[in-house]
Backbone bond lengths (Angstrom), bond angles and torsions (degrees), N, CA, C in turn:
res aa  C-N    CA-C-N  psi(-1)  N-CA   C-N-CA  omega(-1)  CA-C   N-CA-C  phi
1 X - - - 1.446 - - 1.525 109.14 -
2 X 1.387 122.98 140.66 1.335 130.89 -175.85 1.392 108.85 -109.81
3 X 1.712 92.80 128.44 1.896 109.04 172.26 1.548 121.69 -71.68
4 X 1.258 113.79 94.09 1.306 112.91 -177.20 1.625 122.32 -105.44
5 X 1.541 86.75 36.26 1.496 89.90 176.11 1.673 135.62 -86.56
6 X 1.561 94.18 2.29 1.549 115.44 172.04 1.616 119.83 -67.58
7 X 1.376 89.46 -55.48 1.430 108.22 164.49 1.393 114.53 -61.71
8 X 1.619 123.89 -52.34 1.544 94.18 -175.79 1.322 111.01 -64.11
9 X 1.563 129.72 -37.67 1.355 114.59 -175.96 1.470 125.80 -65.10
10 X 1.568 115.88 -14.13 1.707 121.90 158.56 1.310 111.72 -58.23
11 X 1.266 115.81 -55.39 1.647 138.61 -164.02 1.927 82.36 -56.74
12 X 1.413 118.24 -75.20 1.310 109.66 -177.13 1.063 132.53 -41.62
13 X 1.448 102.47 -33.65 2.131 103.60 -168.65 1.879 105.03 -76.65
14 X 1.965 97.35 -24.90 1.521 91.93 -174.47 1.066 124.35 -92.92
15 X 1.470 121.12 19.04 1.451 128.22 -159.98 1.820 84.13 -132.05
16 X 0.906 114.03 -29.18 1.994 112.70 176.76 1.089 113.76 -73.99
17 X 1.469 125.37 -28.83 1.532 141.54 173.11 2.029 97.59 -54.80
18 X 1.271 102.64 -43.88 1.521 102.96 -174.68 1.476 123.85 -123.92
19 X 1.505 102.08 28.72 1.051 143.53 153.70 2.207 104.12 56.54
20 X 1.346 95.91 44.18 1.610 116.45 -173.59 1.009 129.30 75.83
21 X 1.553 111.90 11.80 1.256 138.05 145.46 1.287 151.51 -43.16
22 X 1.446 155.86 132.29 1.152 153.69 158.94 1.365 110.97 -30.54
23 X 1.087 151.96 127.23 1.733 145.89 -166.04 1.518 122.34 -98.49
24 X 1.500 98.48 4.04 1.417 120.95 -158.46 1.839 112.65 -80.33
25 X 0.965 142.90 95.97 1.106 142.44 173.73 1.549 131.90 -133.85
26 X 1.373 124.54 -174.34 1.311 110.78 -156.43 1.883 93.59 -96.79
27 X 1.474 115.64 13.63 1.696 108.82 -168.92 1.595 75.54 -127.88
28 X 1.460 127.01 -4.74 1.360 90.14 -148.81 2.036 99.54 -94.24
29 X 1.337 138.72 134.25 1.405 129.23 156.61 1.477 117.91 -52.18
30 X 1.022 104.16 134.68 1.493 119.26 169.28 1.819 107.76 91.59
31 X 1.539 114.09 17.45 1.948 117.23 -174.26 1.797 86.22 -94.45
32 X 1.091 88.45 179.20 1.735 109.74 -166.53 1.732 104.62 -88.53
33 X 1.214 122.07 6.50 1.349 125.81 148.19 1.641 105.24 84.21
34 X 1.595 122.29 -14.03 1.343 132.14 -157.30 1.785 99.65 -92.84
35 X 1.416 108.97 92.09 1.421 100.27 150.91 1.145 118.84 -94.92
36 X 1.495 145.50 53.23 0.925 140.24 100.01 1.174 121.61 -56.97
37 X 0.989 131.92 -64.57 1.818 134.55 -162.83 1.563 97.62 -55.40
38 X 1.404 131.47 -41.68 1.587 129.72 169.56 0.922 144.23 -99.71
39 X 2.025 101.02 36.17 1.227 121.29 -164.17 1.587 107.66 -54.06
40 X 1.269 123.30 -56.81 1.269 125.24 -168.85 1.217 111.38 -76.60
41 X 1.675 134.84 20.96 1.533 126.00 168.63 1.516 86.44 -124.92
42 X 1.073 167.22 51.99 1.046 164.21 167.06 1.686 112.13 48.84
43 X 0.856 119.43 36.24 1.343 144.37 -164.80 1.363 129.49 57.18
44 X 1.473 104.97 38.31 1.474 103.24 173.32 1.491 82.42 -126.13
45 X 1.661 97.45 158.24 1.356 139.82 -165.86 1.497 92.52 -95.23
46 X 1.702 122.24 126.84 0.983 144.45 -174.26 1.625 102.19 -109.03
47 X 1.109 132.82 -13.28 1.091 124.19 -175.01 1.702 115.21 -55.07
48 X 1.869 121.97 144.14 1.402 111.82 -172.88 1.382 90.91 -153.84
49 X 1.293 122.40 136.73 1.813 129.12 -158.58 1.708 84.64 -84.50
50 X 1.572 117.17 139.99 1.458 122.82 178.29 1.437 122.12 165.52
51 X 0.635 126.22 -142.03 1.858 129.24 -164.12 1.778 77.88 -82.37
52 X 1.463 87.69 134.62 1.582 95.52 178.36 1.229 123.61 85.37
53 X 1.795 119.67 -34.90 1.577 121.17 -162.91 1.257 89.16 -117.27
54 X 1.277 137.54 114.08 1.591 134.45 159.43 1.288 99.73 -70.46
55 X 1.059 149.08 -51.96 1.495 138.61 -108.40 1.636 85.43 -105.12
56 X 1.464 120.22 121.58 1.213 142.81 158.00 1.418 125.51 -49.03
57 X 1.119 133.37 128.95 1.772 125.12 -179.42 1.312 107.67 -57.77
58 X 1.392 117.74 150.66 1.553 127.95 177.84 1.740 98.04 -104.08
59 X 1.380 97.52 103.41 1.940 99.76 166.73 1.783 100.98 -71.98
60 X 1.128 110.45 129.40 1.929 123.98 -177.44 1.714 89.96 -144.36
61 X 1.375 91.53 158.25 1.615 105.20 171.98 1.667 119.88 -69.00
62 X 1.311 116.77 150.59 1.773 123.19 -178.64 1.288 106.73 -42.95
63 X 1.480 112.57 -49.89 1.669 130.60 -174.97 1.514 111.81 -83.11
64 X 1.094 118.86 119.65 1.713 116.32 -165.04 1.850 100.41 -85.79
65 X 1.465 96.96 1.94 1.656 96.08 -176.55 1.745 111.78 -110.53
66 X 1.331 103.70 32.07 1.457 103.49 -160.70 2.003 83.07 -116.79
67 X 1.554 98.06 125.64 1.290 127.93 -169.68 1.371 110.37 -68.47
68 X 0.926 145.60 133.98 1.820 172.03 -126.23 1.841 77.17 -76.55
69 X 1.257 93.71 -102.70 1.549 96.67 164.09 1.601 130.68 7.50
70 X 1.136 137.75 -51.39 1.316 149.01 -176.09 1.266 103.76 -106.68
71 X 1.972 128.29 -41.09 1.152 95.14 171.01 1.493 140.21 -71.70
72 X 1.726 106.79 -11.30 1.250 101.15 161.09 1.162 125.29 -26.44
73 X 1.327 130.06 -54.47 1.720 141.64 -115.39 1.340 85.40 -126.60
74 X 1.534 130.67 12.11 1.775 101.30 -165.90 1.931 94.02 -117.57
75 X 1.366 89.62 143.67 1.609 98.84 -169.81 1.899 117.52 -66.47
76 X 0.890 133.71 -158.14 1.331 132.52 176.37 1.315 120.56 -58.35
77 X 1.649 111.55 -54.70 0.923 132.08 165.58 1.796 134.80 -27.20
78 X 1.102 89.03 -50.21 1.656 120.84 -180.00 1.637 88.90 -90.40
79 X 1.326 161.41 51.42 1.329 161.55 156.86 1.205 121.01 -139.03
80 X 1.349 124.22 156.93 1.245 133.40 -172.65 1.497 100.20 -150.58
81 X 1.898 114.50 127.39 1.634 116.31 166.85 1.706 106.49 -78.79
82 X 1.386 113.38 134.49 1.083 112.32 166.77 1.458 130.85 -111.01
83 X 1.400 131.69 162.93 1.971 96.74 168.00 1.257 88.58 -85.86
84 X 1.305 122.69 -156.69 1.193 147.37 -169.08 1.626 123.28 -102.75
85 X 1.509 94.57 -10.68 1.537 100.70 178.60 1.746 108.46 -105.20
86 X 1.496 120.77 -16.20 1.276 144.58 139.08 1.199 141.75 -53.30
87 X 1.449 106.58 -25.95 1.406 118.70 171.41 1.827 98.55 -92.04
88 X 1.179 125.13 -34.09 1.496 113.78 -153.03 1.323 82.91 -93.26
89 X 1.980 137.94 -44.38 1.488 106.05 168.56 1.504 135.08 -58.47
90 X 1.264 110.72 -36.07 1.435 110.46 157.93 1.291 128.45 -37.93
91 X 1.741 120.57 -45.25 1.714 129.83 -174.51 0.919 90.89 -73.55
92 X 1.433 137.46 -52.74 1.611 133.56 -165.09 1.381 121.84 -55.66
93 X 1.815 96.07 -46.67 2.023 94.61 -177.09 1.682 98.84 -93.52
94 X 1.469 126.24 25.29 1.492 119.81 157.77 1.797 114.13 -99.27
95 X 1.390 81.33 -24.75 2.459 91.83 173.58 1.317 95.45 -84.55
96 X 1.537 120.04 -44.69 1.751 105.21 172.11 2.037 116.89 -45.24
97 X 1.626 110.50 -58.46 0.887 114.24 -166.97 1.555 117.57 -64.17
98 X 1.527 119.98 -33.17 1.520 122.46 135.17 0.855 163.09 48.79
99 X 1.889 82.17 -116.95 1.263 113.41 172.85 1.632 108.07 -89.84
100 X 1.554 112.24 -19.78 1.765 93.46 160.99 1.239 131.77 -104.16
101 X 1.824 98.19 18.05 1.615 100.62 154.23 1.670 117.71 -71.28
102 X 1.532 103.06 -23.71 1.522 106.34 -162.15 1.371 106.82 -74.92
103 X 1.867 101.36 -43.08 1.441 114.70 174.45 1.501 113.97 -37.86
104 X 1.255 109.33 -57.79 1.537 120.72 -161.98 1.694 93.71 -84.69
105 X 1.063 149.35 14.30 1.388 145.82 149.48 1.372 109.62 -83.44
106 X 1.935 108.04 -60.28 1.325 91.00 -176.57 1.731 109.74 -69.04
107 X 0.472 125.34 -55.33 1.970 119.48 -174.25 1.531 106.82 -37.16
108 X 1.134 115.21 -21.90 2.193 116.13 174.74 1.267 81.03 -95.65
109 X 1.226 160.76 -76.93 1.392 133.37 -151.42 1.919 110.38 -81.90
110 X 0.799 114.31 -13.85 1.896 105.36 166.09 1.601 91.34 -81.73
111 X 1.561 145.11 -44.60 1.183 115.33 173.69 1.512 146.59 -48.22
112 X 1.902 79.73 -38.69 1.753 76.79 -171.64 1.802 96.16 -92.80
113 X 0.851 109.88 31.08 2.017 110.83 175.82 1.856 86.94 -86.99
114 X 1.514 113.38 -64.73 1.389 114.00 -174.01 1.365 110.07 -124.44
115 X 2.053 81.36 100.11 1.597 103.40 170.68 1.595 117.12 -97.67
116 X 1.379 108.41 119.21 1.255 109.02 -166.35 1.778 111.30 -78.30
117 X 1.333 93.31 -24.70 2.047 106.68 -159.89 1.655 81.75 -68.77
118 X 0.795 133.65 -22.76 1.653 130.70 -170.59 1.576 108.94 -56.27
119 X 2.014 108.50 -45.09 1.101 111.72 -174.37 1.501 131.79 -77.14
């Protein structure tokens, strides 16, 4: 049987910070960045798990680029509660951002393969 009482007391400290709240806002690091989607709260995310809302906050790291691996290990501090519709725009515009880091890598290395100014 596994002690997962580390985690609930993370899960607790990062969800008290925003008092059982969605963590998502327009000051806050690590929210899903979309003021559109929170146009009508001034861009914070009102979402709160309860009569009506099953879906539990997802505690994830501040940095949406911080690897499975490390976020294990990162204390309260280093966390952010998300809802669930905040967390998946957030994952999405971090594979967007990415994937046009990769873009813009490969296109500098197919350039300098064929350098023409050379000739």
């Amino acid at each position: 049987m596994h002690d997962y009482s580390d985690l609930d007391s993370r899960y607790a400290a990062v969800t008290a910070r925003t008092d059982g709240a969605c963590g998502c806002g327009p000051d806050s690091p690590g929210g899903c960045g979309s003021r559109k989607a929170h146009a009508r709260t001034a861009s914070s995310c009102t979402y709160r798990p309860g009569a009506g809302r099953p879906e539990p906050l997802v505690v994830v790291p501040i940095d949406p680029d911080t690897p499975l691996a490390v976020a294990a290990g990162l204390g309260p501090d280093d966390l952010i509660a998300l809802c669930r519709a905040c967390y998946t725009t957030r994952t999405n515009a971090a594979a967007a951002r990415a994937a046009a880091r990769h873009a813009e890598r490969l296109a500098a290395a197919q350039t300098s393969i064929f350098d023409f100014d050379a000739a």
